[in-house]
C-alpha positions in Angstrom: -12.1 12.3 -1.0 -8.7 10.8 -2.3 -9.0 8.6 -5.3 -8.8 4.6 -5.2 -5.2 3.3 -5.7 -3.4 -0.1 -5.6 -2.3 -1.0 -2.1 0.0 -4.1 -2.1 0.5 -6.4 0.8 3.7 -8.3 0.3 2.7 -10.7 3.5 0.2 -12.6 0.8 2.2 -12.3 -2.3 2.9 -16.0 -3.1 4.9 -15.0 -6.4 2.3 -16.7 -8.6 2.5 -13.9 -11.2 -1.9 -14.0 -12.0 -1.4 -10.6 -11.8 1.3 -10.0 -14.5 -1.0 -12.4 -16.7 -4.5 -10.8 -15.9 -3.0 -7.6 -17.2 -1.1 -8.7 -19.8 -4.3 -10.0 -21.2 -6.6 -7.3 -20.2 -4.7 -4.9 -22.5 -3.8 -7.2 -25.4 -3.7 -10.3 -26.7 -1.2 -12.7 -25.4 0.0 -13.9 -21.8 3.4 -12.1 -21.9 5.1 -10.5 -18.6 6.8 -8.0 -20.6 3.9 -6.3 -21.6 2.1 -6.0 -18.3 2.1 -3.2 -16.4 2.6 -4.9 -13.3 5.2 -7.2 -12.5 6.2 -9.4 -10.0 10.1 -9.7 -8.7 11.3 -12.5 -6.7 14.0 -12.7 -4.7 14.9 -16.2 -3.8 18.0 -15.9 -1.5 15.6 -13.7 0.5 12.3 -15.5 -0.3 10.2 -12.3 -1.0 8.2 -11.8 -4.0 7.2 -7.9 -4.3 5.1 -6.5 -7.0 5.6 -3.6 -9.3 2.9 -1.1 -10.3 1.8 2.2 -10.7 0.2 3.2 -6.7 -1.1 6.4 -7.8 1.3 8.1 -5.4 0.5 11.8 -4.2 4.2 12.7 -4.8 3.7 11.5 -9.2 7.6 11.8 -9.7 7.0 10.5 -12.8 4.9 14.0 -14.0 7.4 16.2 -13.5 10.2 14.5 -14.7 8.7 13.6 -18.5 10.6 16.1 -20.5 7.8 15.6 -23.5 4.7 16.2 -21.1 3.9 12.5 -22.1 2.7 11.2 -18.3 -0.5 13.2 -16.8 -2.8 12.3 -14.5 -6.2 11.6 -15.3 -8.8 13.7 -12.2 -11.5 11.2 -13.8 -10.2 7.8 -13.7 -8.1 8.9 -11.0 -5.2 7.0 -13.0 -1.9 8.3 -14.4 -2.3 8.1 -18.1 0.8 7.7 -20.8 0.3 9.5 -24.4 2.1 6.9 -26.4 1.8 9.1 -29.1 4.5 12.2 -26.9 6.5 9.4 -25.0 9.8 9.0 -26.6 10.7 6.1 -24.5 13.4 8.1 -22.5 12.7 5.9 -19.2 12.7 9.0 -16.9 10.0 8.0 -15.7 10.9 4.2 -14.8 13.8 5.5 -12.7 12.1 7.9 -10.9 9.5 5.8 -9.4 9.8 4.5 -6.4 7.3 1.6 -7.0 8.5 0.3 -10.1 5.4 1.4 -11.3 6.4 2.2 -14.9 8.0 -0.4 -17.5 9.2 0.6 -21.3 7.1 -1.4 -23.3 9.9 -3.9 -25.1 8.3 -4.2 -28.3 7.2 -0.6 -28.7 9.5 1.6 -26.6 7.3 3.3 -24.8 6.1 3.6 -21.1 3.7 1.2 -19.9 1.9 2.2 -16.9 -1.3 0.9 -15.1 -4.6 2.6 -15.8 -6.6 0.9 -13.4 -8.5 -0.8 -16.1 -11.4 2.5 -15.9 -11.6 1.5 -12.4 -11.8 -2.6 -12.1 -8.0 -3.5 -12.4 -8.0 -6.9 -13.4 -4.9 -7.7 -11.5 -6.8 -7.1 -8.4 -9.6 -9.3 -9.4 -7.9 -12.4 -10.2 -5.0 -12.1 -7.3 -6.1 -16.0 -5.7 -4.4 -14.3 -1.8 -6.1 -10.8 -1.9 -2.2 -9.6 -2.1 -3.5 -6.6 -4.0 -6.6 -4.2 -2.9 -8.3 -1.8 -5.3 -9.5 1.3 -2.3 -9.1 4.3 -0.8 -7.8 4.6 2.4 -8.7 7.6 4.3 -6.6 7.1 7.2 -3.1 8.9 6.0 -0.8 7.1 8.6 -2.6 3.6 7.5 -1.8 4.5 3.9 1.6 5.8 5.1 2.3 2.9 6.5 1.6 0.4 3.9 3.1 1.9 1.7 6.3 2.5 3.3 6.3 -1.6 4.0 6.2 -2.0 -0.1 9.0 0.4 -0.1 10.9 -1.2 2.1 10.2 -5.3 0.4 11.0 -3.4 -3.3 14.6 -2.1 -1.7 15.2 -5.8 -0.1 14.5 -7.6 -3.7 16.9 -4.6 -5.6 19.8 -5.0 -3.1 
């Protein structure tokens, strides 16, 4: 059975960024955006907020291209896990992903990316519009699907 993953669905976003703060203060100390590891883009000319986070994708672009081994995948959690101590902040992996999945950490240089809090991401927890689900889809062409509708609200917010 596929591991759980973060399924976005941009019909409920409302742009309240709960998310960004959940995480931000599940892994430290203080509400701050630019140390979550999800964030939330808005596009207001378009009126579509779109989140960014690590899906757990099958394809894991951000593996291969890591030129220090830094980014693995993690069979347990069934997370993708960032040795801070190999990552040299390169950004490799932010550009590769097609989810926006992975940030550089601004204070610290090095790639943030969500762990899926050891299974109870708090971002999915405290979403108010159940924008966010915390599952595992076994129907391929659902996932498919969904996901390709993320894809397709991240490339409207970018352009």
């Amino acid at each position: 059975m596929k591991s759980k993953s973060i399924f976005f669905y941009p019909d409920k976003c409302i742009g309240c960024k709960i998310c960004e703060v959940s995480c931000a203060l599940e892994h430290g100390s203080e509400i701050n955006p630019l140390v979550s590891r999800i964030r939330v883009m808005r596009d207001d000319k378009k009126g579509l907020d779109v989140v960014g986070v690590c899906v757990q994708c099958d394809e894991k672009p951000c593996i291969d291209v890591c030129p220090v081994q830094a980014i693995s995948f993690d069979e347990k959690l069934g997370a993708i896990i960032v040795n801070k101590e190999l990552c040299m902040g390169c950004g490799q992996c932010v550009k590769v992903c097609p989810y926006d999945g992975i940030h550089l950490d601004v204070k610290i240089k090095k790639a943030l990316c969500c762990d899926l809090c050891n299974g109870d991401p708090a971002c999915v927890n405290n979403c108010p519009v159940n924008a966010l689900e915390y599952s595992n889809i076994n129907n391929k062409e659902i996932e498919k699907n969904i996901r390709k509708k993320h894809k397709e609200i991240l490339n409207k917010v970018r352009n």
